[in-house]
C-alpha positions as CSV (number, residue, x, y, z in Angstrom):
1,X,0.0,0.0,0.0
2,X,3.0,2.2,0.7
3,X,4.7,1.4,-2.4
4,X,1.5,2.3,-4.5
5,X,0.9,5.1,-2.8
6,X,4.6,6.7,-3.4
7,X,4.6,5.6,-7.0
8,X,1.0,7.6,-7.4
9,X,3.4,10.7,-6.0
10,X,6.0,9.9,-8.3
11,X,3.6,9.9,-11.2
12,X,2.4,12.9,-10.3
13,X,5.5,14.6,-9.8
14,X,6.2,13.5,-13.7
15,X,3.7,15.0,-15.0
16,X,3.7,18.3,-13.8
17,X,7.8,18.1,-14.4
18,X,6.7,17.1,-18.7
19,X,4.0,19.7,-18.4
20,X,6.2,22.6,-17.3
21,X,9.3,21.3,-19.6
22,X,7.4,21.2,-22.5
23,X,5.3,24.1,-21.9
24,X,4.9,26.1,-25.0
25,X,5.5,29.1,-23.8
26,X,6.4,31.0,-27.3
27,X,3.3,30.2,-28.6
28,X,0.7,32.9,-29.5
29,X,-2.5,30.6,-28.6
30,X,-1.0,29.6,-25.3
31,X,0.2,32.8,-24.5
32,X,-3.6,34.5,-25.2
33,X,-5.1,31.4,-23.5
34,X,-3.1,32.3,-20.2
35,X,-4.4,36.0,-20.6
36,X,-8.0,34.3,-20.7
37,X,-7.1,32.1,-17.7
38,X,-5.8,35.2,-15.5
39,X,-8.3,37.8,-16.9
40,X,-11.4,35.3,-16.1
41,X,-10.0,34.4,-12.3
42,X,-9.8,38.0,-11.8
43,X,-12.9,38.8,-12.6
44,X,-14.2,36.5,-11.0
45,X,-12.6,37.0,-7.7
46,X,-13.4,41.0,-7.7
47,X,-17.3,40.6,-8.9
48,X,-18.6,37.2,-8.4
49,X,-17.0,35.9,-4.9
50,X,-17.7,39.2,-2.9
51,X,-21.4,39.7,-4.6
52,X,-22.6,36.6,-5.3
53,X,-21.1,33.8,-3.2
54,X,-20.6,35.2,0.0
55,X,-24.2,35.9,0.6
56,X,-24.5,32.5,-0.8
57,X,-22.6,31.2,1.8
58,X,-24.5,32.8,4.4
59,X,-27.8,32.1,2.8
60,X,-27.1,28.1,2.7
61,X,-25.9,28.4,6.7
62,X,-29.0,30.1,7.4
63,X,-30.6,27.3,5.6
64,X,-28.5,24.7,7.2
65,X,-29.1,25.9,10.8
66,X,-31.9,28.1,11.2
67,X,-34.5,26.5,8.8
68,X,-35.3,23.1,10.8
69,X,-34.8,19.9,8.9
70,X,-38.7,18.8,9.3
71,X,-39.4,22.2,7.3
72,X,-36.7,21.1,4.6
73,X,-38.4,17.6,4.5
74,X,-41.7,18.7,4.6
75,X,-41.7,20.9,1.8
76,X,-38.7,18.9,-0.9
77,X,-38.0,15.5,1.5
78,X,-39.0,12.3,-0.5
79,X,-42.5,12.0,1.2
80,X,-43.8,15.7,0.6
81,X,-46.2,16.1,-2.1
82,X,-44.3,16.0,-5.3
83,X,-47.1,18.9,-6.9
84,X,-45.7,20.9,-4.1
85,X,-42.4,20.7,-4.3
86,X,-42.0,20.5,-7.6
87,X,-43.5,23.9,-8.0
88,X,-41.5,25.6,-5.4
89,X,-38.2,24.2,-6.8
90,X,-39.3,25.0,-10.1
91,X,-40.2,28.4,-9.5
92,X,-37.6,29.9,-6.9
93,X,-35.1,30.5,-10.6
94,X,-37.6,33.9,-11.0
95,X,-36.7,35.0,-7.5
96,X,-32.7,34.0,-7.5
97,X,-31.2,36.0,-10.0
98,X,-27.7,33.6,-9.8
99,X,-25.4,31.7,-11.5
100,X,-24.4,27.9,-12.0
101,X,-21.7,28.5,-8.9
102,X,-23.9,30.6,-6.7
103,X,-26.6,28.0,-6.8
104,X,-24.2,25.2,-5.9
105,X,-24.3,26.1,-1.7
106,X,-27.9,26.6,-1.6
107,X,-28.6,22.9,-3.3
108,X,-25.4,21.4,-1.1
109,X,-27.4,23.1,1.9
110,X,-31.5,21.7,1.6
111,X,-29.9,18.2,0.0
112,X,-28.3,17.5,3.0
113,X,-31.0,18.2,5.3
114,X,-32.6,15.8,3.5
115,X,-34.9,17.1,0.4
116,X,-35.5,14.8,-2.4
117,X,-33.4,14.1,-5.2
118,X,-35.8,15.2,-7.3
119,X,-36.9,18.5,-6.0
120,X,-33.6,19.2,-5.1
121,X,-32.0,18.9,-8.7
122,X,-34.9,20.6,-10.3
123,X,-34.1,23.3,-7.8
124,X,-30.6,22.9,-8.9
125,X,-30.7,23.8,-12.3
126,X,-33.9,26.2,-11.9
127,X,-31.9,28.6,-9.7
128,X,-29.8,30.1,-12.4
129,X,-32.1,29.2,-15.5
130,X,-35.4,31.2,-14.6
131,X,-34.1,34.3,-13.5
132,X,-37.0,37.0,-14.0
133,X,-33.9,38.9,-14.8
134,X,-32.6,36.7,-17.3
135,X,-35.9,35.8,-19.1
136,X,-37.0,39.9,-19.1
137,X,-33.2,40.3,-21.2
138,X,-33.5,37.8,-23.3
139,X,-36.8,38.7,-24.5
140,X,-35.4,42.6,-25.0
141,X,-32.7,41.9,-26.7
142,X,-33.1,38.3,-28.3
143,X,-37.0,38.6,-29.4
144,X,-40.0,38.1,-27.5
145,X,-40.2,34.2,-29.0
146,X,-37.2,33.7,-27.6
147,X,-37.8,34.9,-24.0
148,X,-41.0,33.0,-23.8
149,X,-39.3,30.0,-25.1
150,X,-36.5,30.0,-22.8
151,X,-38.5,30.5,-19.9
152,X,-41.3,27.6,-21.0
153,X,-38.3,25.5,-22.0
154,X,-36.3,26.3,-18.3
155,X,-39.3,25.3,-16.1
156,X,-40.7,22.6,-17.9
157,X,-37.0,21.1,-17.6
158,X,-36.3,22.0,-14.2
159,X,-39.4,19.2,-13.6
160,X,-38.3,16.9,-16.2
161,X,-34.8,16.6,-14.9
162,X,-36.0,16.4,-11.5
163,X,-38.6,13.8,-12.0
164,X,-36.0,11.6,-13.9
165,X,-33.7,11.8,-11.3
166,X,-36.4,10.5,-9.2
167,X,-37.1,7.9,-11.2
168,X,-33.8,6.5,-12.2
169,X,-32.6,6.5,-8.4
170,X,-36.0,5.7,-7.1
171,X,-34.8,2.4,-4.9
172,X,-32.5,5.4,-3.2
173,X,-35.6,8.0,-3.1
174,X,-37.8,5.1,-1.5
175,X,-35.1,4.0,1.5
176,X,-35.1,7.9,2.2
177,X,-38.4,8.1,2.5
178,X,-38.9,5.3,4.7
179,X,-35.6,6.9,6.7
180,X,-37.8,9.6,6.6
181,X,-41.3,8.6,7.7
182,X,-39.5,8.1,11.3
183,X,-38.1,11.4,11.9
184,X,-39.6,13.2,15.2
185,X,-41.3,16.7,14.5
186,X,-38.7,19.2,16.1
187,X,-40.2,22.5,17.0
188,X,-38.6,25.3,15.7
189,X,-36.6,27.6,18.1
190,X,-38.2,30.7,17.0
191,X,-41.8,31.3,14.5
192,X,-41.3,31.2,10.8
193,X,-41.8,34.7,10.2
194,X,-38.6,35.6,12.0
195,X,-36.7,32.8,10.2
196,X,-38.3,34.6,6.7
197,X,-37.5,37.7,7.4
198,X,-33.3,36.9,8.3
199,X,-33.4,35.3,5.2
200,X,-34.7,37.2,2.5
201,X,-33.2,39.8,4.6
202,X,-30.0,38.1,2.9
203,X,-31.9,37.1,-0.8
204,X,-32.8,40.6,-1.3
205,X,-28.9,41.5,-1.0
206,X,-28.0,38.5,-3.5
207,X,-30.2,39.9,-6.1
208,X,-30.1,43.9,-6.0
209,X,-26.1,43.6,-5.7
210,X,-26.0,41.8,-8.7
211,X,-29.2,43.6,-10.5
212,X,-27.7,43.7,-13.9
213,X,-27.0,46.9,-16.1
214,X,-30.0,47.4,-18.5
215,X,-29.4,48.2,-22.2
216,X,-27.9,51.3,-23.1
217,X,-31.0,53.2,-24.6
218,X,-33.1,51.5,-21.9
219,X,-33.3,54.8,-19.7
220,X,-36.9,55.1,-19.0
221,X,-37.7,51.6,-17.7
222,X,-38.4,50.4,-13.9
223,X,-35.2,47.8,-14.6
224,X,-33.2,51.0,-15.2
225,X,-34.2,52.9,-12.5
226,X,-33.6,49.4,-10.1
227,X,-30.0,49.3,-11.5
228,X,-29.6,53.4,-10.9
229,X,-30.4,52.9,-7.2
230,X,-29.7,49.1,-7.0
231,X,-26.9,49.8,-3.8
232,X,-29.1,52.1,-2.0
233,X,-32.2,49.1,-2.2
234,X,-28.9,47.4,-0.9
235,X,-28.2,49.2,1.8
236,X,-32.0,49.1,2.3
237,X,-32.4,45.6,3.3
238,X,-28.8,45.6,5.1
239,X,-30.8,47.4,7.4
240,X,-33.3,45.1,8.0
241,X,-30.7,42.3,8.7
242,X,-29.2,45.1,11.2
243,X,-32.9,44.3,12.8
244,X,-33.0,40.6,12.6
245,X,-29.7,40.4,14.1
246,X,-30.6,42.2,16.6
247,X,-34.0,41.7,17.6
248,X,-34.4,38.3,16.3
249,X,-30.9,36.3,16.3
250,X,-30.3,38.2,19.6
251,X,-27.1,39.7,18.8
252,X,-25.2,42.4,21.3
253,X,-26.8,45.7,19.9
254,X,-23.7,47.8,20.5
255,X,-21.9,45.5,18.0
256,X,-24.3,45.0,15.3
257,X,-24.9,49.1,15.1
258,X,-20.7,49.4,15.0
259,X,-20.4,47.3,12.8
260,X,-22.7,49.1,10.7
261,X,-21.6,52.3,11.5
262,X,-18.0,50.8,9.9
263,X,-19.5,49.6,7.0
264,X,-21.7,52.7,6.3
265,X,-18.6,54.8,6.9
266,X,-16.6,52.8,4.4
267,X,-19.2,53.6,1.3
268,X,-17.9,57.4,2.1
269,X,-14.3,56.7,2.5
270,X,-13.9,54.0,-0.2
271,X,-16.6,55.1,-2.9
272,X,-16.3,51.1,-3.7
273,X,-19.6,49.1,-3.3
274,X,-17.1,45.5,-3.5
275,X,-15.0,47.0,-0.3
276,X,-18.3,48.0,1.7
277,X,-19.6,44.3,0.9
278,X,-16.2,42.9,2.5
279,X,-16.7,44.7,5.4
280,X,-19.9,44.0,5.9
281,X,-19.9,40.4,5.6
282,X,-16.9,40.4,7.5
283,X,-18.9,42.3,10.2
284,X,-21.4,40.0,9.9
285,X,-19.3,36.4,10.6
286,X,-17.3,38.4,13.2
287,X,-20.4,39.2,15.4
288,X,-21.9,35.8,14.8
289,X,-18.4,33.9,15.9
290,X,-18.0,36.0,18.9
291,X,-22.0,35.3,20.1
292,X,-21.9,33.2,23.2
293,X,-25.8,32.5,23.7
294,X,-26.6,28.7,25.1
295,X,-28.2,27.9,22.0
296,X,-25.4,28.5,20.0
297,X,-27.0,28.8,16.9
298,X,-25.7,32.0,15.6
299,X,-21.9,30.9,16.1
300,X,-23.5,27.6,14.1
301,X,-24.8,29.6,11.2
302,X,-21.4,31.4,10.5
303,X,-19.2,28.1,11.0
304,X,-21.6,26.3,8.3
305,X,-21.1,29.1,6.1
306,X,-17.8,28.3,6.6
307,X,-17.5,25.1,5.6
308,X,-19.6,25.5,2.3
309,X,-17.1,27.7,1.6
310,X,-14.5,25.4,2.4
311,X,-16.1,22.4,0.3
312,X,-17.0,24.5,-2.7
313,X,-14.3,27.4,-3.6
314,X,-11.3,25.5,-4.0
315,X,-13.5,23.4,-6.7
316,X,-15.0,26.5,-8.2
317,X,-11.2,27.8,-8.3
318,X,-10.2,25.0,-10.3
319,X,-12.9,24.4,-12.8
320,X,-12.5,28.8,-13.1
321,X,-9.4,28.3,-14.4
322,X,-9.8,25.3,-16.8
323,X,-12.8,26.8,-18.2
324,X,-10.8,29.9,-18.8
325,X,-7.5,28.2,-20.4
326,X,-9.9,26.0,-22.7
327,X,-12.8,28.6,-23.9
328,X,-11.5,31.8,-22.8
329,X,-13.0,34.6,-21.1
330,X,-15.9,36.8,-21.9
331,X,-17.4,39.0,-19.8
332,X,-18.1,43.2,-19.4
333,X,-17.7,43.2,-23.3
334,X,-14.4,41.9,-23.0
335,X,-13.4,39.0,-25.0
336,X,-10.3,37.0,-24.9
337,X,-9.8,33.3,-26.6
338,X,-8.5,30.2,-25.0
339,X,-7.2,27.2,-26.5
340,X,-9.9,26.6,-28.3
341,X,-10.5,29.6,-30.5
342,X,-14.3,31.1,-30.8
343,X,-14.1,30.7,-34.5
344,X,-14.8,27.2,-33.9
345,X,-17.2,27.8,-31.7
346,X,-19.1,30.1,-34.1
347,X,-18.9,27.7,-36.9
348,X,-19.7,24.4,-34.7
349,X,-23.5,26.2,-34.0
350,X,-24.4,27.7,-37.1
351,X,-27.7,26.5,-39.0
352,X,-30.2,24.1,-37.1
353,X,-28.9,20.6,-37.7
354,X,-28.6,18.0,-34.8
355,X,-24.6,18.4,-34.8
356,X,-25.1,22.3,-34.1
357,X,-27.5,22.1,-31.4
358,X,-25.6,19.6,-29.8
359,X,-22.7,21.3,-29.8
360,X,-24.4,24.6,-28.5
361,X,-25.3,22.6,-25.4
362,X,-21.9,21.0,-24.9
363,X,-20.2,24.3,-25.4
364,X,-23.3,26.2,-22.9
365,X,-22.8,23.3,-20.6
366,X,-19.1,23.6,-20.1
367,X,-18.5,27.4,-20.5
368,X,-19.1,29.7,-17.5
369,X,-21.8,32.3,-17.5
370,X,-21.9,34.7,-14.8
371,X,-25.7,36.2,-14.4
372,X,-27.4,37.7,-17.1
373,X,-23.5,37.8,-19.5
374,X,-24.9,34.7,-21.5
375,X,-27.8,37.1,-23.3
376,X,-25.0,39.8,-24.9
377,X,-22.7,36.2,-25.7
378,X,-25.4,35.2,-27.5
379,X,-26.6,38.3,-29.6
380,X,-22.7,38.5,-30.2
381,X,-22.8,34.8,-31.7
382,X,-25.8,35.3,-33.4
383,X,-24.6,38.1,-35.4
384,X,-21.5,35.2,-36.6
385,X,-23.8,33.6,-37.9
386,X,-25.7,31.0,-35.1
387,X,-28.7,29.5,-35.6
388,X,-31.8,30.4,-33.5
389,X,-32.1,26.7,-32.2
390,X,-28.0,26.7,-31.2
391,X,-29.0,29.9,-29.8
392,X,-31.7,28.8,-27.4
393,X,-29.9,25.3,-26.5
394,X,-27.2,27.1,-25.6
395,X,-29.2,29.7,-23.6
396,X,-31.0,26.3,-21.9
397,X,-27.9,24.4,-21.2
398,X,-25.4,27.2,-20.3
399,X,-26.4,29.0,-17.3
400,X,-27.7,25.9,-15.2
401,X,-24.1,24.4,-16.1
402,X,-20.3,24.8,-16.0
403,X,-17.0,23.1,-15.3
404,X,-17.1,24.8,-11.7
405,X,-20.4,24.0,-11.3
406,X,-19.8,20.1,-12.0
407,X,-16.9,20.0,-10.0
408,X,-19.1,20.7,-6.8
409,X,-22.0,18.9,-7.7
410,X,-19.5,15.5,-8.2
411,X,-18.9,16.4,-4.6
412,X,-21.8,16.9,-3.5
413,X,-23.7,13.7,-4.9
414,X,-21.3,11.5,-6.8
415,X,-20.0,11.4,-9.9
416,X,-22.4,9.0,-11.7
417,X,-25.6,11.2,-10.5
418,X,-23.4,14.4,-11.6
419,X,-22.6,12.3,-15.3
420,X,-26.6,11.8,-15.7
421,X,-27.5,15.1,-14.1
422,X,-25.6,16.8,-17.2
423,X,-26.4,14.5,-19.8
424,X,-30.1,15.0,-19.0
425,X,-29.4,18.7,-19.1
426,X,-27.8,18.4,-22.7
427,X,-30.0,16.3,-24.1
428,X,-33.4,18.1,-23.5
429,X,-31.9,21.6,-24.7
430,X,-30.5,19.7,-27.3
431,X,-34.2,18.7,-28.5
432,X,-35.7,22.1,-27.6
433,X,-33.2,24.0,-29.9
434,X,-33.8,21.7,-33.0
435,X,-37.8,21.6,-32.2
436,X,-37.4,25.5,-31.7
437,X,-35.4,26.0,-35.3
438,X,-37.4,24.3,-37.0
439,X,-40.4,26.6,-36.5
440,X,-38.4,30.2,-36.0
C-alpha cells in the first residue's frame, strides 16, 4: 500500500515536471489562453465571490441551521407532495437571479438536510435558469419568441430533470423516504416569520447587488431605474438584517450598530460598493463567531457558512481556471480566446442541424456564464452567424451548467448522478433548440 501510494506521487511529480518542460511558452495561442485564464479568475474573484457567493454562503448556513430539517423535508424531503415541491423548486429561478456557482451552496445546503433528489436537482438547475432577470433580457434583446421559449423551456425542464432523477434513483428515493417517515417533529426555536424575514433579509442583497445593467437606450424603464439605485435598495435591506440580528438572532446591539456604523462609513471613504460588501460580511461572521448564547445557533450559522465555503471554492477555483485556459474569457464586453478559439465555436452552432445544437449545449454546458452575461454572448454569436435553435440550447444548457459547477455537484452527490445530471441537461436543450429551429 506504501509502495502504491509513493509511486502515485512519483507519477504525479512526472507530470507536472513534462508539463512545465514542454510548456509552450512561445506560442501565441497559449500565451492569449493564459491572458483568458488570468483575466477570467480575476474577474471573477473581484465581482462574483464578494457579490454573489458570499451571501450564498451565508444564505445556505441560514438554511443549514436556522431552517429546521422537518421544514426542509416537509416541503422537498422524498414523502412531501411532489405537486408541491416541484412547483416551489421550479419556480424559486424567478426569485434568485444567480449563476451555475452561486446556486451550488444553496442545493449542497436543503440536500443535505434531506430534500429529495428530485426536488432538489430541479431546484438545482432552476436557480440560475429562470431568472426573472434573465428571461425579461432575453426577451429585450433576443426577441419576445425567444424569452418566452426560454422561460417555458427552463421550467418545464427543471421538472423533467428532476422527476428523472427521481425515477432513475427511485430504490434510493424510497429507502429515504422510509428513513424519513420516522423522523420526530422538532419544534422550531423561533416562529417562521422571524426565520423569513433573516433570510430574504439576505436574498434581497443577493439579487439587488448583482441587478444587472439594463441596455444602453433602456433609460426610461423600472429595470433601469432598479439598476440606478440598485446599492441604496442594498443598503435598504442591510438594514433590515441590522434588525434581525438584533431583535431576532439576539445579537449584542452595540456591535451590530458598530459594525454598521464601519461599514456605512466605508461607502464614504472608499466610494467602492465590492470594499463595503467585504466589510460588511466580514462584520457580519465576526459578530456571529463572537455570540456566546446557550443555543449557540448563531456561532452555528457562521461556522456552516464556513464550511460551504471550504467544500466548494477551492472546486469552483479550479474548474475557473480550466474553463478559462480552454474557452476563454468573456465578460463586461471583453473577449479574450482560449485554446480553443471562438471561430470554432461560431462555426460548430451555425444552422439548425442536430450536430449544431448539440454542440451549443456541450459548449453552454461547459463554459461559464456569470448572471445575465450569457444574453449579450449570445446576440454577439448570433450576429456570426448562429442559428436560432444553437441559440436557445445554448441559452438552456449554459447557465444551469459549468465546469465549476460540475466540479461541486460530483462532490456533492457523486459522480455517476453528476454524469446523468448533465447529460439530461444536454440532451433536453439539445431537442428544444432543433424543435425551436425548426419553427423560427
Amino acid at each position: 500500500m506504501e509502495t502504491k501510494k509513493e509511486f502515485k506521487t512519483l507519477f504525479w511529480i512526472i507530470v507536472v515536471f513534462l508539463g512545465v518542460f514542454f510548456m509552450p511558452i512561445g506560442n501565441e495561442t497559449f500565451r492569449t489562453a493564459i491572458d483568458a485564464t488570468l483575466d477570467l479568475s480575476k474577474w471573477y474573484a473581484q465581482e462574483h465571490v464578494i457579490l454573489c457567493l458570499l451571501p450564498a454562503f451565508l444564505i445556505a448556513g441560514v438554511i443549514s441551521v436556522f431552517v429546521s430539517q422537518g421544514a426542509v423535508i416537509k416541503y422537498f424531503g422524498a414523502n412531501a407532495k411532489k405537486w408541491l415541491s416541484y412547483l416551489i423548486a421550479s419556480l424559486s429561478g424567478t426569485i434568485l437571479a444567480v449563476c451555475s456557482c452561486t446556486i451550488l451552496p444553496l442545493f449542497s445546503s436543503i440536500y443535505k438536510r434531506g430534500a429529495g433528489l428530485g426536488p432538489a436537482v430541479a431546484f438545482l438547475y432552476s436557480g440560475p435558469a429562470i431568472s426573472i432577470l434573465s428571461i425579461i433580457l432575453t426577451a429585450r434583446i433576443l426577441g419576445f419568441e425567444m424569452g418566452i421559449a426560454r422561460f417555458i423551456g427552463a421550467v418545464s425542464f427543471s421538472v423533467i430533470i428532476g422527476l428523472i432523477m427521481a425515477f432513475i434513483y427511485r430504490k434510493e428515493e424510497k429507502a429515504k423516504a422510509e428513513e424519513q417517515m420516522n423522523f420526530p417533529e422538532v419544534k422550531p426555536e423561533r416562529p417562521l416569520w422571524q426565520t423569513s424575514v433573516h433570510f430574504f433579509s439576505l436574498v434581497a442583497i443577493l439579487v439587488f447587488a448583482n441587478w444587472g445593467s439594463p441596455a444602453a437606450t433602456d433609460t426610461n424603464s423600472l429595470w433601469y431605474y432598479i439598476f440606478t439605485y440598485k446599492w441604496y435598495i442594498v443598503g435598504a435591506f442591510s438594514l433590515a438584517l441590522v434588525y434581525s440580528m438584533i431583535y431576532i438572532l439576539k445579537l449584542k446591539t452595540w456591535q451590530v450598530l458598530t459594525a454598521t456604523a464601519i461599514t456605512i462609513l466605508s461607502a464614504f471613504i472608499f466610494h467602492n460598493p465590492l470594499i463595503s460588501m467585504v466589510i460588511g460580511i466580514a462584520s457580519v461572521c465576526t459578530i456571529g463567531l463572537s455570540d456566546k448564547s446557550e443555543n449557540g445557533e448563531n456561532r452555528e450559522w457562521i461556522l456552516s457558512s464556513w464550511g460551504f465555503a471550504k467544500q466548494i471554492i477551492p472546486l469552483l477555483a479550479i474548474g475557473v481556471v480550466i474553463a478559462g485556459f480552454l474557452l476563454g474569457s468573456t465578460h463586461d464586453n471583453t473577449a479574450i480566446a482560449g485554446v480553443i478559439p471562438n471561430e470554432w465555436i461560431g462555426k460548430l452552432v451555425g444552422g439548425n442541424s442536430l450536430f449544431s445544437n448539440f454542440m451549443a449545449s456541450i459548449v453552454g454546458a461547459f463554459m461559464y456564464f456569470a448572471t445575465l452575461t450569457e444574453v449579450p454572448i449570445i446576440q454577439g454569436l448570433l450576429a456570426s452567424g448562429m442559428g436560432k435553435g444553437p441559440a436557445l440550447a445554448l441559452l438552456l444548457a449554459g447557465p444551469s451548467l459549468s465546469l465549476p459547477n460540475m466540479l461541486v455537484i460530483k462532490g456533492v452527490m457523486g459522480t455517476q448522478k453528476t454524469i446523468i445530471y448533465v447529460s439530461i441537461v444536454v440532451v433536453l436543450s439539445t431537442i428544444a433548440g432543433l424543435i425551436y429551429g425548426t419553427f423560427f
